[in-house]
ZAGU-340277 format. One line per 8 residues: number of its first residue (from 0); for each residue x, y, z of N, C-alpha, C, O, CB. Coordinates in steps of 0.02 Angstrom, whole numbers. Glycine has a CB too. Example, Ala and Ser with C-alpha at 12.3 -4.5 7.8 and 13.67 -1.06 7.14 Angstrom:
residues 2
0 = 660,-284,390,615,-225,390,660,-165,390,712,-166,423,565,-224,452 | 642,-112,354,684,-53,357,645,2,394,670,57,402,704,-30,286 .
end
This chain:
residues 196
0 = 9659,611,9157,9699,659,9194,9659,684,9254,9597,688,9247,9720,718,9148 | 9688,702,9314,9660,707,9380,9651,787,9379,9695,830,9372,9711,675,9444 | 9594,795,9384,9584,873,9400,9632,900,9475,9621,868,9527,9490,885,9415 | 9671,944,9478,9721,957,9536,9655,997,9568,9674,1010,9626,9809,1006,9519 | 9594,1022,9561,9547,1037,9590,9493,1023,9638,9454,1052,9676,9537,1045,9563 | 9517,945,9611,9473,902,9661,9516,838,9698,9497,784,9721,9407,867,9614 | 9586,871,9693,9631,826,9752,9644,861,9807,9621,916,9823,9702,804,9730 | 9681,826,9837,9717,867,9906,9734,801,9971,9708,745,9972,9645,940,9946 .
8 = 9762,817,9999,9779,768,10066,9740,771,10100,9741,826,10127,9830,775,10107 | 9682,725,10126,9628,735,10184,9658,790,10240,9713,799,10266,9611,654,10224 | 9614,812,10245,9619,883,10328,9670,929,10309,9685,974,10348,9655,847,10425 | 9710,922,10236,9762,994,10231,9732,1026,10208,9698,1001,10163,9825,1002,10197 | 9724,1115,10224,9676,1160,10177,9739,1202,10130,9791,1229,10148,9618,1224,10232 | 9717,1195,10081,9738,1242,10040,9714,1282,10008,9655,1293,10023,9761,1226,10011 | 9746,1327,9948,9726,1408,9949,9724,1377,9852,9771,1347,9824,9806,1493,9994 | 9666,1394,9824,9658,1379,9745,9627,1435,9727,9606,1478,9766,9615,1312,9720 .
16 = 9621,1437,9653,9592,1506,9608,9564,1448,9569,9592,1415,9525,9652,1576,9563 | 9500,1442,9596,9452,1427,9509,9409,1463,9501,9372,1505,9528,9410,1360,9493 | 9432,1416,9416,9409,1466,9340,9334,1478,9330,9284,1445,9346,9431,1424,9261 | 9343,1536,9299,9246,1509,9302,9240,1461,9244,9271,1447,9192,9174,1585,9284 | 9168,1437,9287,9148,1363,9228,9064,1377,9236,9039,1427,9262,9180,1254,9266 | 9033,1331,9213,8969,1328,9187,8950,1257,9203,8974,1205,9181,8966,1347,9111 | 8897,1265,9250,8850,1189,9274,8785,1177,9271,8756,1229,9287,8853,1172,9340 | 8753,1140,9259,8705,1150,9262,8672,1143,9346,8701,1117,9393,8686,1115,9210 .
24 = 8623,1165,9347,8612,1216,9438,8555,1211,9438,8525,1216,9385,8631,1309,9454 | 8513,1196,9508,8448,1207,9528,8441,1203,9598,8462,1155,9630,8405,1164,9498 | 8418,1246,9620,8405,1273,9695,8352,1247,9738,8323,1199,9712,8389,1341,9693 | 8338,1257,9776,8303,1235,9820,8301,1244,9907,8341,1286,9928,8310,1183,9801 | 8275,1222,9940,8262,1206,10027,8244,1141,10039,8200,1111,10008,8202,1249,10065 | 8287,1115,10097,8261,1057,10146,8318,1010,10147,8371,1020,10117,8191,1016,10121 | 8304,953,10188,8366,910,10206,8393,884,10153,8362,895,10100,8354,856,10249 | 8435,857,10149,8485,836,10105,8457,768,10090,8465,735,10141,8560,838,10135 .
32 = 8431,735,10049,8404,680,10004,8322,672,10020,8290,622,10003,8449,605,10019 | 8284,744,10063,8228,744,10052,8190,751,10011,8221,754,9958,8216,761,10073 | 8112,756,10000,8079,753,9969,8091,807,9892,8083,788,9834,8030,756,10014 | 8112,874,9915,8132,933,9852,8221,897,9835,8241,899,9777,8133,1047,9894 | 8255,873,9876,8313,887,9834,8328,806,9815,8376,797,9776,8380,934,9879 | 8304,766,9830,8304,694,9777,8302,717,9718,8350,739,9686,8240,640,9781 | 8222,713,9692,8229,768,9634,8268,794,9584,8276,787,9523,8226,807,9651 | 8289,825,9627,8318,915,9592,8387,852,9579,8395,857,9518,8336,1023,9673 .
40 = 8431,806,9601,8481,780,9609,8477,736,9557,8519,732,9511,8492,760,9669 | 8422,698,9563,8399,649,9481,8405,708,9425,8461,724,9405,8294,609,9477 | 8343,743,9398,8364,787,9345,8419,815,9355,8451,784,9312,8323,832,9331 | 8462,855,9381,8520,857,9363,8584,788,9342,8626,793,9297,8532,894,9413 | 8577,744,9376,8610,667,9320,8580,645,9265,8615,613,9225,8610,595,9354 | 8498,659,9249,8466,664,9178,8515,718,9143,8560,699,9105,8378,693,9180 | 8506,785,9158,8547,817,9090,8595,808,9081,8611,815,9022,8556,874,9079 | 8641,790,9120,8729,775,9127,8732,723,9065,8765,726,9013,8762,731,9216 .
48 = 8681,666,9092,8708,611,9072,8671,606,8981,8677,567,8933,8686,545,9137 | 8637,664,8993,8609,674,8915,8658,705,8880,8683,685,8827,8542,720,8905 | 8674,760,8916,8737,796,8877,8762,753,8854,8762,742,8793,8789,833,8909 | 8805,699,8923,8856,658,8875,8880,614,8815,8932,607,8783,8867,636,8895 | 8808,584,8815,8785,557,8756,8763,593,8692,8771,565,8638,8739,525,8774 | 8732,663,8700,8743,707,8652,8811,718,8605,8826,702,8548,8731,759,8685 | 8847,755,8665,8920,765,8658,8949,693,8616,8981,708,8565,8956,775,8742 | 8943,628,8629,8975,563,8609,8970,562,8540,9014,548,8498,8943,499,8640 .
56 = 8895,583,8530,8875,574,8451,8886,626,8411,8852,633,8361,8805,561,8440 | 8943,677,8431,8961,751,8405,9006,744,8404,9032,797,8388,8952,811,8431 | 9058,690,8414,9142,674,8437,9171,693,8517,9226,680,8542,9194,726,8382 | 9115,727,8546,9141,748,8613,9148,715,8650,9098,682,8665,9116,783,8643 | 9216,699,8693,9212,628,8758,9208,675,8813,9255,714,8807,9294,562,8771 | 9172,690,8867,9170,719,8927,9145,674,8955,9094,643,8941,9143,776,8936 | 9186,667,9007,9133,636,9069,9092,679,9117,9096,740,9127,9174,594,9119 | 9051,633,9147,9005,660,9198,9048,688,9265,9082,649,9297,8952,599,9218 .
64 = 9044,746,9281,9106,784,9333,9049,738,9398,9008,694,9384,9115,911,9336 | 9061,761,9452,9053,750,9523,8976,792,9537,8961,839,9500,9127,783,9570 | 8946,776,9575,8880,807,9608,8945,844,9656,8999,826,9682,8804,744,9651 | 8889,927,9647,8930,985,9685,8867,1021,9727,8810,1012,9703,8975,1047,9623 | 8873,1058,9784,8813,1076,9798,8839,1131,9852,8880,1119,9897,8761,1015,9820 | 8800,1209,9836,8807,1259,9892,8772,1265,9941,8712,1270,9931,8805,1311,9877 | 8797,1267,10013,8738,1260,10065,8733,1319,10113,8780,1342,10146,8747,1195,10110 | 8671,1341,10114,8660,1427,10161,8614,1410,10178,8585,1360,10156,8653,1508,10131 .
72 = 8589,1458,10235,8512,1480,10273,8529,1568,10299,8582,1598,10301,8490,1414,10363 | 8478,1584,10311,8442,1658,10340,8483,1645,10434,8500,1685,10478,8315,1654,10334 | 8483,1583,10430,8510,1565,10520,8537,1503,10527,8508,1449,10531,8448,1561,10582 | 8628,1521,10527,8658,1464,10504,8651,1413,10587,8669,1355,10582,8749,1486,10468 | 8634,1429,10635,8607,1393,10674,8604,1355,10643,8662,1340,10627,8564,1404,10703 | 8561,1316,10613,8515,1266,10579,8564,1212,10549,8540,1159,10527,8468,1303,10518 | 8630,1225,10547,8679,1202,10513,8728,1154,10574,8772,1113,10560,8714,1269,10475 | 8704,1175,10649,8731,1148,10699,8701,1081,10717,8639,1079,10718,8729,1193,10749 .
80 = 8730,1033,10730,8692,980,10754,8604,964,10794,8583,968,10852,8738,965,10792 | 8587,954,10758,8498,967,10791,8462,1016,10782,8414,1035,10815,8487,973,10860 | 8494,1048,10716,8475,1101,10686,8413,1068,10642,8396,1010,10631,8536,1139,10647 | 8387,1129,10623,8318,1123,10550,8342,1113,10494,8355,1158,10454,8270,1190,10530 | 8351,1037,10482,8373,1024,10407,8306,1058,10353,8315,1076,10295,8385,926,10394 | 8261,1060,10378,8210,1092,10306,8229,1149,10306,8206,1166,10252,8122,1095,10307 | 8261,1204,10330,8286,1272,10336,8339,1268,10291,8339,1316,10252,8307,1295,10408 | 8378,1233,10283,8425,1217,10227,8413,1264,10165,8356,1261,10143,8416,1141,10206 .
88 = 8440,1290,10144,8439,1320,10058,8506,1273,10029,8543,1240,10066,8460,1430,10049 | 8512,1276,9955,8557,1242,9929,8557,1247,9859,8508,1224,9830,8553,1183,9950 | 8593,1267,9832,8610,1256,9746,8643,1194,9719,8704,1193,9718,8661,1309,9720 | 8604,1133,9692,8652,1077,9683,8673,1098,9607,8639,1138,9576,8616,996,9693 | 8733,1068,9578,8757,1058,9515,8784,1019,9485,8802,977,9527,8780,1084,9503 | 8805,1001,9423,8845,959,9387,8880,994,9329,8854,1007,9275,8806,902,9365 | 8945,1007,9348,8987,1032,9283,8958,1019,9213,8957,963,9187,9056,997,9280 | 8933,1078,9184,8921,1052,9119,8985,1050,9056,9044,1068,9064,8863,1097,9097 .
96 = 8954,1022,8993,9015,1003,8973,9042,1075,8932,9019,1132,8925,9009,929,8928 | 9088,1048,8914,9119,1132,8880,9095,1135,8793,9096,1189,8764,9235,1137,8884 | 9082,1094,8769,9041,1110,8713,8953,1155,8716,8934,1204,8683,9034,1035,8685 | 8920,1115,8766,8857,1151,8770,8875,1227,8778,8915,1255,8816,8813,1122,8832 | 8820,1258,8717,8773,1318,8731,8716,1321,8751,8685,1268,8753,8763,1349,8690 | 8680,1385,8774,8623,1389,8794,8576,1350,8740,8537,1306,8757,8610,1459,8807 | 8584,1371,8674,8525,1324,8627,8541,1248,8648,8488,1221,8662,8535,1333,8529 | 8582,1215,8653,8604,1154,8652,8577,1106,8730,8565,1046,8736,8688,1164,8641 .
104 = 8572,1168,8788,8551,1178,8846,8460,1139,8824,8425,1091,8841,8565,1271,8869 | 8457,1203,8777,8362,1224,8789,8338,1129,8745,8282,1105,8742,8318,1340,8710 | 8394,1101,8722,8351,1063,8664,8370,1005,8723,8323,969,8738,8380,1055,8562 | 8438,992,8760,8419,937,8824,8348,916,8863,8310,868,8873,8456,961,8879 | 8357,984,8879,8273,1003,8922,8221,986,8890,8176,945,8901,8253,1080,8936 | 8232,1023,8847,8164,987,8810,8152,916,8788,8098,891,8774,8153,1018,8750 | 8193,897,8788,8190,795,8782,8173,769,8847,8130,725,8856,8278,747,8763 | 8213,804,8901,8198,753,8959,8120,776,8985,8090,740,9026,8263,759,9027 .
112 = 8094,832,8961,8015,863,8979,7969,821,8935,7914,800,8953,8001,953,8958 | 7994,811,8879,7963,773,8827,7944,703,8859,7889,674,8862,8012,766,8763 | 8007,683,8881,8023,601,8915,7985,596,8976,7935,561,8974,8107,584,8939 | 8007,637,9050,7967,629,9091,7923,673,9131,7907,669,9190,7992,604,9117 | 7901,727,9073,7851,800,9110,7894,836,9129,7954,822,9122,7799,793,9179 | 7873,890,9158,7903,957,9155,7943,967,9227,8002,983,9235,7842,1017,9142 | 7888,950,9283,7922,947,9337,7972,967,9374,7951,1007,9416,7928,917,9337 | 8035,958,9378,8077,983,9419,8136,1014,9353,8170,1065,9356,8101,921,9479 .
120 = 8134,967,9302,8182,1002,9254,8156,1055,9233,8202,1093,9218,8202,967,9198 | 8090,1088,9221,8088,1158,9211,8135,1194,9264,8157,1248,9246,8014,1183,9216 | 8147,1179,9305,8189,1226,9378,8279,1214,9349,8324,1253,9366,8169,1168,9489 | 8289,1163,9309,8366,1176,9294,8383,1224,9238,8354,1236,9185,8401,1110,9274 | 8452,1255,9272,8463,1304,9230,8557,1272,9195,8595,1224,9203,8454,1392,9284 | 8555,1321,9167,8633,1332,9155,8665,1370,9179,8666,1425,9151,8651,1343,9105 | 8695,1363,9224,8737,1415,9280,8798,1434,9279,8839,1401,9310,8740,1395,9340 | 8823,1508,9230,8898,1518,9225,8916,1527,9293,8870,1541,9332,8922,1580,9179 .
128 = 8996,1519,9321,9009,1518,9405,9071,1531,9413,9118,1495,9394,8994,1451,9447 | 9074,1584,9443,9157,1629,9440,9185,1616,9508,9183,1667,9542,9154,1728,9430 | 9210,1562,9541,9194,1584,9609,9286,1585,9637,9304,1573,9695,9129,1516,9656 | 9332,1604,9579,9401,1633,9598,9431,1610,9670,9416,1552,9684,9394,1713,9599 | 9462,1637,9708,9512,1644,9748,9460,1601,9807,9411,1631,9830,9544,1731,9761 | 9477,1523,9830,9457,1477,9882,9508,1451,9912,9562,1442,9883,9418,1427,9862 | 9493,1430,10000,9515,1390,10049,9472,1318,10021,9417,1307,9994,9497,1424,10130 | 9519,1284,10040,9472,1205,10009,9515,1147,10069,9559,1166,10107,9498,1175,9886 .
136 = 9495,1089,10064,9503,1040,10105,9462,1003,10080,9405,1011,10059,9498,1049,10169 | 9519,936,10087,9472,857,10068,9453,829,10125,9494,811,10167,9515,791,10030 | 9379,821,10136,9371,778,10191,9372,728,10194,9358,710,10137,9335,779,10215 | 9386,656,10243,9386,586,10221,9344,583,10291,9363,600,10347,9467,537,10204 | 9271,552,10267,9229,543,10321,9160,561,10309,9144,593,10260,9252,577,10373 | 9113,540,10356,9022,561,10340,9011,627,10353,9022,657,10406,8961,521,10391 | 8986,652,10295,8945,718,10320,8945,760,10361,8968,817,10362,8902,714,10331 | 8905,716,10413,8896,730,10465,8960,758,10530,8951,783,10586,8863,678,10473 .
144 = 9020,743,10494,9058,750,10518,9116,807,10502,9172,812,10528,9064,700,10521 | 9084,849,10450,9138,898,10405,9142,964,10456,9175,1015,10443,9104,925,10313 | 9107,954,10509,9114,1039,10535,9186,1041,10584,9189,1097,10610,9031,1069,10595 | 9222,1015,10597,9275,1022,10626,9322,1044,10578,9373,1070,10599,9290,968,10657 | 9311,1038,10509,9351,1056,10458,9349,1136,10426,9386,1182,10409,9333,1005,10408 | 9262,1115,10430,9256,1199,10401,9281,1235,10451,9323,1279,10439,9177,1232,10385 | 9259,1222,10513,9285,1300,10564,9358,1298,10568,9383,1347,10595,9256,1303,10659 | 9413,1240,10540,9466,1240,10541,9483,1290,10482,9537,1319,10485,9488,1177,10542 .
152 = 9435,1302,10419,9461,1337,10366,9415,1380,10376,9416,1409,10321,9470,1308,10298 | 9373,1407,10408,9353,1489,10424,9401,1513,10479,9400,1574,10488,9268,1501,10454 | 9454,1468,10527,9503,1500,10553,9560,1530,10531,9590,1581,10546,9516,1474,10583 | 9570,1462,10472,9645,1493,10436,9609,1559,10391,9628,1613,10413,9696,1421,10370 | 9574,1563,10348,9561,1618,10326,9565,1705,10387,9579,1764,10377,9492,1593,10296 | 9550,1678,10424,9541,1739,10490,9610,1751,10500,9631,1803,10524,9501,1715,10572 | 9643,1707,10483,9713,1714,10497,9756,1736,10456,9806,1769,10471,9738,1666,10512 | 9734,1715,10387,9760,1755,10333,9736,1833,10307,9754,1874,10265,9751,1713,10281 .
160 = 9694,1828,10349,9665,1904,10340,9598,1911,10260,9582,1951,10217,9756,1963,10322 | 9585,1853,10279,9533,1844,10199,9472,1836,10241,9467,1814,10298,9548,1762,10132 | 9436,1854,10209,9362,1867,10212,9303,1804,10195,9292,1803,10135,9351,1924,10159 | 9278,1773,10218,9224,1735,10191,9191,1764,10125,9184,1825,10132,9173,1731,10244 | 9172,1746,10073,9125,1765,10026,9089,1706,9994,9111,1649,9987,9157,1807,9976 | 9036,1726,9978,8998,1675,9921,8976,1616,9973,9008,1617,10026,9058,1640,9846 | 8928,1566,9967,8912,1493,10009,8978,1436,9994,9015,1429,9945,8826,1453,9974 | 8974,1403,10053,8989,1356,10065,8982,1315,10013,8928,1314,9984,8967,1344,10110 .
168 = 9021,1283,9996,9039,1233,9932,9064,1180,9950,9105,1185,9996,9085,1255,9882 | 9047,1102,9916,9051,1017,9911,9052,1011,9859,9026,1039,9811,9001,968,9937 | 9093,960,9869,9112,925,9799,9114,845,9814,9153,813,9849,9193,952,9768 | 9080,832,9792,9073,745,9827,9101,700,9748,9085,702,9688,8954,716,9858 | 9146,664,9788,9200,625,9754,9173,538,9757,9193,492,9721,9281,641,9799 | 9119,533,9818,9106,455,9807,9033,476,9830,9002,521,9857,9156,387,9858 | 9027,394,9792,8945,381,9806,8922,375,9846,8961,337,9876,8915,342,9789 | 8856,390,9898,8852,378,9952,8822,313,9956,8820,288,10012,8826,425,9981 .
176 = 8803,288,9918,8756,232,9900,8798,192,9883,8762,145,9865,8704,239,9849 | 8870,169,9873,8932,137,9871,8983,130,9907,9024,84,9902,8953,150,9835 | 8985,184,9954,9043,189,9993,9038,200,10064,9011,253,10082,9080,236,9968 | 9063,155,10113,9032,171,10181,9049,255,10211,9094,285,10181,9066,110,10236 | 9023,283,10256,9015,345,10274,9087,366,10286,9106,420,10262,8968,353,10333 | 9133,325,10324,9185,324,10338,9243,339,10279,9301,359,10284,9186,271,10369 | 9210,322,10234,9262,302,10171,9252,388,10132,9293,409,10091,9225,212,10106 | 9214,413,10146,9166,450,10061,9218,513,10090,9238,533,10144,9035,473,10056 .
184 = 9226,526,10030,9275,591,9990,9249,655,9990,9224,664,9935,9288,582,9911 | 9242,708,10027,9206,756,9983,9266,836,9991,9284,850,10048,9109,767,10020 | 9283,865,9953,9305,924,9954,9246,997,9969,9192,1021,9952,9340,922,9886 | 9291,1006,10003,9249,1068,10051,9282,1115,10034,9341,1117,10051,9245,1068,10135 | 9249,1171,9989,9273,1233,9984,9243,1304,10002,9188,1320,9979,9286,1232,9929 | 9277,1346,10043,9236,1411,10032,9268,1471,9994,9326,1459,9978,9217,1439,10099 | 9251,1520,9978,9269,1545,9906,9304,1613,9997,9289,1604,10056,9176,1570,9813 | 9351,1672,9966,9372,1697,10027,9409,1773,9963,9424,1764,9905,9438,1628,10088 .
192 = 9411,1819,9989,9456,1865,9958,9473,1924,10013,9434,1946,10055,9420,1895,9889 | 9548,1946,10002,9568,1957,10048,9526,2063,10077,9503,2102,10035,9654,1936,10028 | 9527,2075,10129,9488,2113,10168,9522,2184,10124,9581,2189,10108,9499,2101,10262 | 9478,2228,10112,9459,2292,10091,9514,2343,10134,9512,2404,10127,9372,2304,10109 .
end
């Protein structure tokens, strides 16, 4: 079954309420598949994909959701073309599954620390995430190319009289390592509630 959360018609923005859910999350700074957030992007598909196999041998079928990731800086400058990708901040995640608890959390971790040192999975957490009332849009296209979209949905929000809140949110639907730049999927959401 298709999550209605992670569809939409390329370039239409629409207006969603999601639920809170729980991912697993780890933070960081710098460009996007550099040296800190490679990393942080592997251990997070280590626990996912541990969960899942956990979960398999418990009766649980979940699949592995989508790599999701929040993106801010102190000076969103940096976010403009020829900007300071190491200035970057970012929370990446992976939906965790709905069986895990925190104990169930702590005994993942501890296998994959066991397996390959402590390293960057000491930095993953379990992250409950409420982030309610969003403008969203599917982008069809590279990266590099999503800002004509966002300022299209920080306009309609200005227009609806809603407020920016919370970071910038992706949801990447294809692989980048599979799918040419042109092709790749990603839903762009920012979280918005309406003005005081």
């Amino acid at each position: 079954m298709t999550d209605p959360l992670l569809t939409g018609k390329p370039g239409r923005i629409d207006r969603v309420t999601v639920p809170p859910m729980v991912f697993f999350a780890i933070e960081g700074q710098g460009a996007p598949g550099g040296a800190e957030h490679q990393p942080a992007v592997e251990a997070l598909y280590g626990l996912a994909y541990g969960a899942r196999f956990a979960g398999k041998a418990q009766g649980h079928d979940e699949k592995v959701g989508p790599l999701e990731g929040q993106w801010w800086s102190e000076d969103y400058a940096v976010f403009q073309p020829g900007g300071d990708r190491k200035a970057w901040r970012w929370r990446m995640m992976i939906r965790s599954p709905g069986w895990l608890d925190q104990a169930g959390f702590e005994d993942l971790r501890r296998a994959a620390i066991a397996k390959k040192g402590a390293g960057v999975f000491a930095r993953v957490t379990l992250w409950p995430f409420d982030e309610g009332l969003c403008l969203q849009a599917l982008h069809l296209g590279s990266y590099a190319d999503e800002g004509p979209l966002i300022a299209r949905i920080h306009d309609q929000a200005a227009a609806e009289g809603l407020a920016l809140t919370g970071q910038h949110h992706e949801i990447y639907l294809s692989d980048p390592r599979r799918v040419a730049p042109e092709k790749l999927k990603t839903i762009l959401r920012q979280p918005v509630r309406a003005h005081d």
